[in-house]
C-alpha positions as CSV (number, residue, x, y, z in Angstrom):
1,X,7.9,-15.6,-19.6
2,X,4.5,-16.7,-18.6
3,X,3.4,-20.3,-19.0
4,X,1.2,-22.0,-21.3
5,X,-1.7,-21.6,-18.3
6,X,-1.5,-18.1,-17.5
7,X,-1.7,-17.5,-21.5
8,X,-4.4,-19.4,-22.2
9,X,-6.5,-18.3,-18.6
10,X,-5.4,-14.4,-20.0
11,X,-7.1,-15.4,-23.4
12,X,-10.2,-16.6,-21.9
13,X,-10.3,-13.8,-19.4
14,X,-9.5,-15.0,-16.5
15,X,-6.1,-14.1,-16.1
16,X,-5.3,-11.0,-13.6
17,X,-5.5,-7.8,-15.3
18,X,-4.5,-4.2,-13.5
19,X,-5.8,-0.9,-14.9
20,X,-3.6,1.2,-16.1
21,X,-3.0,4.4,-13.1
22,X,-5.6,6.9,-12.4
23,X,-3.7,10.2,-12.6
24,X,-2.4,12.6,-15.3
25,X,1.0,11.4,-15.4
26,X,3.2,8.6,-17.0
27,X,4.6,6.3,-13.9
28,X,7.7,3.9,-14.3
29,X,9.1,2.0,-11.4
30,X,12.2,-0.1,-10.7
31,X,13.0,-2.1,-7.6
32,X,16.6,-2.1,-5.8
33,X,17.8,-2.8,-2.0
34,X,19.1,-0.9,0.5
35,X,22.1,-1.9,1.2
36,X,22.1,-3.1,4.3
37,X,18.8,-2.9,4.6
38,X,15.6,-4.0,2.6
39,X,14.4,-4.6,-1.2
40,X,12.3,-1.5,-2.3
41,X,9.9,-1.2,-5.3
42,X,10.1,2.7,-6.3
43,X,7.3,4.5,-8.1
44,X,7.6,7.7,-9.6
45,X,6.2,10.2,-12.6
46,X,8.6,9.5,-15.6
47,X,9.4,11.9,-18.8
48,X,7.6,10.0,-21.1
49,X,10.0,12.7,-24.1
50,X,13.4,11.1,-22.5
51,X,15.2,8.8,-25.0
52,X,15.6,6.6,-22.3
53,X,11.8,6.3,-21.5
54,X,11.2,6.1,-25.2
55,X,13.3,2.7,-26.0
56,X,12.3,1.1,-22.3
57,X,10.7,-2.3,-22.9
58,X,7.1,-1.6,-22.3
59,X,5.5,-4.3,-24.0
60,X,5.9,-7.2,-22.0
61,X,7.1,-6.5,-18.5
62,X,4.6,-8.5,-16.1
63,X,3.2,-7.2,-12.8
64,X,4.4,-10.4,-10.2
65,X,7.5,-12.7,-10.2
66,X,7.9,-16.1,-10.0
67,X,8.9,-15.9,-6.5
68,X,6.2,-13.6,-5.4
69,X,3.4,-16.3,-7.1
70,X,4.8,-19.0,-5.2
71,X,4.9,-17.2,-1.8
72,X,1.4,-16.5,-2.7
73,X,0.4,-20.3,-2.6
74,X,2.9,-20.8,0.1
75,X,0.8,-18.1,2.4
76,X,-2.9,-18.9,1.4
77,X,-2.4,-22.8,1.0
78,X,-4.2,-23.3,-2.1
79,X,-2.2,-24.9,-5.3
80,X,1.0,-23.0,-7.3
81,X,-0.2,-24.1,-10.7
82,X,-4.0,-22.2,-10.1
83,X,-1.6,-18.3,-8.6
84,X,0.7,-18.7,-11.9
85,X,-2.4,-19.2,-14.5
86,X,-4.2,-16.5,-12.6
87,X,-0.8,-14.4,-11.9
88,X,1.3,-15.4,-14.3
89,X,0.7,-13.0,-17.7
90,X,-0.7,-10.2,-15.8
91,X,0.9,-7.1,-16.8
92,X,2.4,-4.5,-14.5
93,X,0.4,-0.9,-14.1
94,X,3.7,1.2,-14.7
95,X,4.3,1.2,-18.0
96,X,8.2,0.2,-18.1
97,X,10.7,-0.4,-15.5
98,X,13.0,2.0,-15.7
99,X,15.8,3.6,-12.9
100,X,16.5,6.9,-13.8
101,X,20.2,7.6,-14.2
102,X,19.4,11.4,-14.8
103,X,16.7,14.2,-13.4
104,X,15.7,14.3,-17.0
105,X,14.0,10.7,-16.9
106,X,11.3,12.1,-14.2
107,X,8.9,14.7,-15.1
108,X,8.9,18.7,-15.2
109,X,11.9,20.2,-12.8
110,X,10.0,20.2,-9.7
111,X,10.1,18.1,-6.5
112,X,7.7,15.4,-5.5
113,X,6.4,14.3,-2.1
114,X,7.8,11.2,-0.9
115,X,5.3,8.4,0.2
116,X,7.0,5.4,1.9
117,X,4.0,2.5,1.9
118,X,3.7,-0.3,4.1
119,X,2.1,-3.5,2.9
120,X,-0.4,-5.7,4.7
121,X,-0.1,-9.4,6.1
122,X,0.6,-12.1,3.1
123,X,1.6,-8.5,1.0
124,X,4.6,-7.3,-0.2
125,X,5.2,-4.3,-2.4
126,X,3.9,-6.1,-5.8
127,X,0.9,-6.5,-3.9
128,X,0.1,-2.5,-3.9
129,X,1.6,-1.9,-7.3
130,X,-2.1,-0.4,-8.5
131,X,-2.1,1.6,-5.4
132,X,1.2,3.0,-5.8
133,X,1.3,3.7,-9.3
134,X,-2.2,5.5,-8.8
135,X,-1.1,7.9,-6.5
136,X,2.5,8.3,-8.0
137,X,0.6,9.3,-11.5
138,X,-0.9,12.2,-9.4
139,X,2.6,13.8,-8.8
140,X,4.9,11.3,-5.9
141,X,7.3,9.3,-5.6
142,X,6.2,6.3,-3.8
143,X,8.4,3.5,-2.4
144,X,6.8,0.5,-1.5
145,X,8.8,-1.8,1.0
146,X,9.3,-5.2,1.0
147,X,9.5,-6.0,4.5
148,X,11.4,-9.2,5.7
149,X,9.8,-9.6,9.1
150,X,8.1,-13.1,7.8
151,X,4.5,-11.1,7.3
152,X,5.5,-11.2,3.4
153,X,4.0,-13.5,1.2
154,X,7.2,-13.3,-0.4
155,X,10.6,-12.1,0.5
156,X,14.4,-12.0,-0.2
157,X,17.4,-10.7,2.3
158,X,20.0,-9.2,1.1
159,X,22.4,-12.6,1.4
160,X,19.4,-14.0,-0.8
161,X,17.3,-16.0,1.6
162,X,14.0,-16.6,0.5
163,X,12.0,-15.6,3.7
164,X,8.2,-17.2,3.2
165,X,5.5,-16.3,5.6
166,X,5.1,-16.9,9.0
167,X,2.2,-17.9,10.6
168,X,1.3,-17.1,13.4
169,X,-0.8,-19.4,16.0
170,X,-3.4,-21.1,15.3
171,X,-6.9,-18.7,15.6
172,X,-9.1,-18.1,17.8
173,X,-6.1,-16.6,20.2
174,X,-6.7,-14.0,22.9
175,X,-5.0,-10.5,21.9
176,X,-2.3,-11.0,24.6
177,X,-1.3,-14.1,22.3
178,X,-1.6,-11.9,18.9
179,X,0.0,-9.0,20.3
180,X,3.0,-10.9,21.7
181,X,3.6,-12.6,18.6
182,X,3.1,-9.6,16.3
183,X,5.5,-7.6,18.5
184,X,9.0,-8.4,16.9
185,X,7.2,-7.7,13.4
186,X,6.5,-4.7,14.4
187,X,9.9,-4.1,15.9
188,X,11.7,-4.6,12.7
189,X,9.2,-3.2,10.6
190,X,10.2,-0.1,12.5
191,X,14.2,-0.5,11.8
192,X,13.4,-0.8,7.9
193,X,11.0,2.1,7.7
194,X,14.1,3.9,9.7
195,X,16.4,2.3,6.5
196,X,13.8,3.4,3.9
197,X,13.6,7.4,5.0
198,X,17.1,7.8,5.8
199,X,18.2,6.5,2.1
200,X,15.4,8.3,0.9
201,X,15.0,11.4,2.5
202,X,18.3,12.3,4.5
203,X,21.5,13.6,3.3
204,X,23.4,10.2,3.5
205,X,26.7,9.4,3.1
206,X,27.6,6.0,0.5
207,X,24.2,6.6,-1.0
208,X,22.9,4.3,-3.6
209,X,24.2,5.2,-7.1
210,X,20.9,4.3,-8.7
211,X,19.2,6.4,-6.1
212,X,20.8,9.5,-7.0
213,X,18.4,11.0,-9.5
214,X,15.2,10.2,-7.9
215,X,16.7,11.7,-4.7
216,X,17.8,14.6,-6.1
217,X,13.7,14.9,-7.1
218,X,12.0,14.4,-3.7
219,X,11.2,17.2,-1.3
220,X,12.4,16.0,1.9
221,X,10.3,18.4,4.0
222,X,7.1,16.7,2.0
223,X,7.2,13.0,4.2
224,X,4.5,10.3,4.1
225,X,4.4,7.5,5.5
226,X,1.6,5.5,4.9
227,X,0.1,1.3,4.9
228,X,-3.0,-1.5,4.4
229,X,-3.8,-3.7,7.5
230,X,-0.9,-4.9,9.3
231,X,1.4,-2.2,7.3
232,X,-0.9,0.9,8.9
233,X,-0.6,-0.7,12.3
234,X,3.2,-0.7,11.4
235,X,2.7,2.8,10.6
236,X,1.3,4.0,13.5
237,X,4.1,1.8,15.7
238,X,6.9,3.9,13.9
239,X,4.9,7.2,14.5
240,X,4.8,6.9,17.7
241,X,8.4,6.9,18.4
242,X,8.9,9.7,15.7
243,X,6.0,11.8,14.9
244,X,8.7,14.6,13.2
245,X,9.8,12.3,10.9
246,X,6.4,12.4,8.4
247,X,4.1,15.5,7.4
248,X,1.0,12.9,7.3
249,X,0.1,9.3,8.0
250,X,-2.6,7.9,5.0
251,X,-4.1,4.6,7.0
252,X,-6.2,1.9,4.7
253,X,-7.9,-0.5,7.1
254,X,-5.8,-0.6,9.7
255,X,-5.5,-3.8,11.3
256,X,-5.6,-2.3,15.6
257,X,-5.8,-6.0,17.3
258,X,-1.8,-6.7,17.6
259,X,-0.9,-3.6,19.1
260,X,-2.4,-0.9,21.8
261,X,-3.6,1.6,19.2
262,X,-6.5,2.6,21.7
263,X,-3.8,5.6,22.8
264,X,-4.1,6.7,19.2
265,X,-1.3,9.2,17.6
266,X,-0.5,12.2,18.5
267,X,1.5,15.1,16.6
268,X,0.5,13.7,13.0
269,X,-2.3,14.3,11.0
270,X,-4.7,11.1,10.2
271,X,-6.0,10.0,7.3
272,X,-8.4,7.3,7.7
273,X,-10.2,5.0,5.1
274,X,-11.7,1.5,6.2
275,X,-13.5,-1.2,4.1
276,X,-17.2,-1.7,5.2
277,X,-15.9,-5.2,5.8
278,X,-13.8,-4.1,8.6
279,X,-16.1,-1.8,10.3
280,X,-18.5,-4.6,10.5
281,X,-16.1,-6.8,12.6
282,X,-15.9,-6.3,16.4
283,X,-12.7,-5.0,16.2
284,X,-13.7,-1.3,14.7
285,X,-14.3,-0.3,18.3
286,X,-10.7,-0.5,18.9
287,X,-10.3,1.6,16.0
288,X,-13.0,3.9,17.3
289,X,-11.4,4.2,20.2
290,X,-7.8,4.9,18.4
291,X,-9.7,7.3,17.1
292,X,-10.6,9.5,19.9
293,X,-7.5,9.9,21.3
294,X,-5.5,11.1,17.5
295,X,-5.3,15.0,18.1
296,X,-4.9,15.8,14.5
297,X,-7.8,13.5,12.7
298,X,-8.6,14.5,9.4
299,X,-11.0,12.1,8.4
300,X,-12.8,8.8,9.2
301,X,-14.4,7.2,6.5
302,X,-15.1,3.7,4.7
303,X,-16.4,3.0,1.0
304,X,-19.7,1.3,1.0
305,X,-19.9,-2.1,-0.7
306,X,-15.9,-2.7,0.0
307,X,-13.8,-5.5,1.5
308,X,-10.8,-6.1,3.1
309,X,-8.6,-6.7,-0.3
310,X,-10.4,-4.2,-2.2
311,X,-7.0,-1.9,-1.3
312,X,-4.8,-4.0,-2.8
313,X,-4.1,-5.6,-5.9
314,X,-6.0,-8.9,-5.1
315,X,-9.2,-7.2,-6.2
316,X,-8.3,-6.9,-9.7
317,X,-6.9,-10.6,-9.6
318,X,-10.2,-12.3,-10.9
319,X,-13.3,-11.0,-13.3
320,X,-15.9,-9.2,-11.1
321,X,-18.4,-12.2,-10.3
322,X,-15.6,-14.4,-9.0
323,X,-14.0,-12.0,-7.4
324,X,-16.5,-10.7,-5.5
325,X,-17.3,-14.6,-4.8
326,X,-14.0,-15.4,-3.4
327,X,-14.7,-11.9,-1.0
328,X,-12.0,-10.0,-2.9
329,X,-14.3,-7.1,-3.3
330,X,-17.5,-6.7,-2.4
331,X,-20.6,-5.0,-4.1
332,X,-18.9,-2.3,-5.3
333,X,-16.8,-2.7,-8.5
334,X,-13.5,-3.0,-8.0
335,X,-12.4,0.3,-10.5
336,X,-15.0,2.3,-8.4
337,X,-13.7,1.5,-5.3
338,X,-10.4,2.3,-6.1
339,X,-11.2,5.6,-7.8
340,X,-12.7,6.4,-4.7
341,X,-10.1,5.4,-2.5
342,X,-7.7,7.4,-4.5
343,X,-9.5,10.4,-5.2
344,X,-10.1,10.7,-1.1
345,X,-6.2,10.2,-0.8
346,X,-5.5,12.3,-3.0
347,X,-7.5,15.3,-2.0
348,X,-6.2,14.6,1.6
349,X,-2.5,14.5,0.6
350,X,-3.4,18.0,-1.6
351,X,-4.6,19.7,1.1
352,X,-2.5,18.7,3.8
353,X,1.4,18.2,1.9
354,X,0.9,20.2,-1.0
355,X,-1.2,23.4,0.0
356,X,-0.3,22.9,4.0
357,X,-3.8,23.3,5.2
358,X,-5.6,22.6,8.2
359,X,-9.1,21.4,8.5
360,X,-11.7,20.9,10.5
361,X,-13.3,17.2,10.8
362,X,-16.7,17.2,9.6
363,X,-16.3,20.0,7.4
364,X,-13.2,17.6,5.4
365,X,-15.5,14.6,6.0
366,X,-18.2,15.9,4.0
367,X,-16.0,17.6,0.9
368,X,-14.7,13.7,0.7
369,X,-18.3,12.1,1.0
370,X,-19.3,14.7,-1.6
371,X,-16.7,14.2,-4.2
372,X,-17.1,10.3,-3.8
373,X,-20.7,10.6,-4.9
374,X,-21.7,9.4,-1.6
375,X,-19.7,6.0,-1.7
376,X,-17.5,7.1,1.2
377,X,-19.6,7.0,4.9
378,X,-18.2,8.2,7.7
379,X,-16.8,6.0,10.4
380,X,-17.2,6.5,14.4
381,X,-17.3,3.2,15.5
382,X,-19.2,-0.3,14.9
383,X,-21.1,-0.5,11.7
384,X,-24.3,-2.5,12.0
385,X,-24.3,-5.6,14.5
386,X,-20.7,-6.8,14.2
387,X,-20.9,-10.1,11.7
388,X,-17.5,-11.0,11.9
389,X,-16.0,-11.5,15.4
390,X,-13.1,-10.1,17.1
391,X,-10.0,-12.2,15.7
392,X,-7.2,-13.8,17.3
């Protein structure tokens, strides 16, 4: 239950409030862990007629738990009581938390797509819950993975260690430094995405029991894999070593300083989408240069007037004016940037998963930039004169 803080910053409107998801359909979600492996938080379109749907707690099931507010402080530094006033009574974007034990709790008879999504540093799967619902409510099932590599703000093994967040050397650092220290992240990031897709989308043996219905619903030869920052970097890493294994990749501002991304992908359509924050830094001519050498781009784009965390749930954490003053989104309002983000993914993952299309570059470029009312750009390489400087 939420304290007296979080009820009384909700009441004054301050407390973090998530729009409920973009698309057509109803989304419920439920977490569980591999076993063996890592804690998952599953999205997917429920059958809002089931009986089980219909008596699901939906009134007051919140967004973030008490674990994942104080990893929160932990990673940032700044005080526990201010994250579970601002946290703390938020309510969660699927409307009830619900496994489902039959085919009947998930919409229509058809199979979905399966998206596994990475998250970014400080992240874990509650902090893409907007995200993932969004693009779940558009026909997927999307499982967001908790990854216990010490990037998470918050995190649990299976033996129920709390793992809190690692950090990493003090900045500035040259990218040897960065990329030596990122390395065994990205190592076992790579293991757990390799748990995640052969629970998911394999024929297993000893398969979860709670798992059975909503793997009996995804269309195995439909794989995405996709991530924000650190989790698109991630992303790429696992590609690399299995480009068969995903239909797609969907990359929101990847983060290309702790690995060599200049060699790009190859064998797997892109899908990029960048915050005008991070095309202003000095590192979007590594991405540029990641760029050039994918042989199945799609698109390159970023939404004007966006930061860093307006992919995530953090931009929907405070009221527009102080959000936008604490850099959690920019210009742009947070609802349209997400709109945009989604409708671009969306239309990508259309095209390319559902209707198995090919595209050329600029022609896909500009549908995008014209469906987004002209709030998506297109991205080569550095955007103005680099205010923020390479990072270490």
């Amino acid at each position: 239950m939420p304290g007296f803080g979080a009820t009384v910053f909700s009441a004054i409107g301050l407390g973090a409030t998530l729009p409920p998801p973009l698309g057509p359909l109803v989304v419920a979600s439920f977490k569980c862990r591999i076993p063996g492996g890592v804690s998952v938080q599953v999205f997917y379109p429920a059958n809002a007629e089931s009986e089980r749907f219909k008596s699901a707690d939906k009134q007051r099931r919140l967004a973030y738990s008490e674990g994942f507010i104080a990893g929160t402080a932990y990673a940032t530094k700044t005080p526990l009581g201010l994250w579970s006033c601002v946290l703390g009574n938020c309510k969660h974007v699927a409307v009830a938390d619900l496994v489902p034990e039959t085919v009947g709790d998930i919409q229509g008879n058809q199979s979905y797509p399966l998206m596994v999504f990475s998250h970014g540093l400080m992240g874990s799967s509650d902090s893409y819950t907007k995200t993932c619902a969004d693009i779940a409510s558009h026909g997927f099932i999307v499982v967001a993975v908790d990854h216990e590599d010490g990037s998470a703000s918050f995190a649990r093994t299976e033996k129920g260690e709390v793992l809190q967040y690692h950090f990493p050397p003090p900045p500035p650092q040259p990218r040897e430094v960065v990329m030596a220290f990122r390395a065994p992240f990205l190592d076992k990031r790579k293991v757990e995405t390799e748990q995640v897709l052969t629970t998911f989308a394999e024929d297993v043996h000893g398969e979860v029991k709670e798992l059975s219905a909503i793997r009996n619903r995804i269309d195995k030869t439909r794989i995405i894999l996709g991530g924000h920052s650190f989790g698109a970097a991630s992303t790429v890493n696992f590609l690399r070593s299995h480009p068969s294994r995903a239909k797609c990749a969907v990359l929101l501002d990847i983060w290309p300083f702790p690995m060599e991304l200049e060699t790009g992908l190859q064998g797997v359509p892109v899908f990029l989408l960048q915050s005008e924050e991070f095309v202003r830094n000095e590192e979007a001519l590594i991405t540029a240069q990641f760029l050039k050498n994918c042989d199945q781009l799609w698109a390159s784009t970023y939404i004007e007037g966006s930061t860093h965390r307006s992919m995530s749930d953090t931009t929907f954490w405070l009221p527009y004016g102080l959000a936008k003053k604490a850099k959690l989104c920019g210009e742009t309002r947070p609802e349209v940037t997400q709109k945009v983000m989604i409708e671009a993914i969306i239309l990508f993952l259309k095209k390319r998963v559902i209707e198995n299309q090919n595209a050329a570059l600029e022609e896909f470029e500009q549908e995008l930039i014209k469906a987004s009312e002209t709030y998506l750009k297109q991205f080569r390489g550095l955007v103005g004169d680099g205010v923020r400087k390479v990072r270490g």
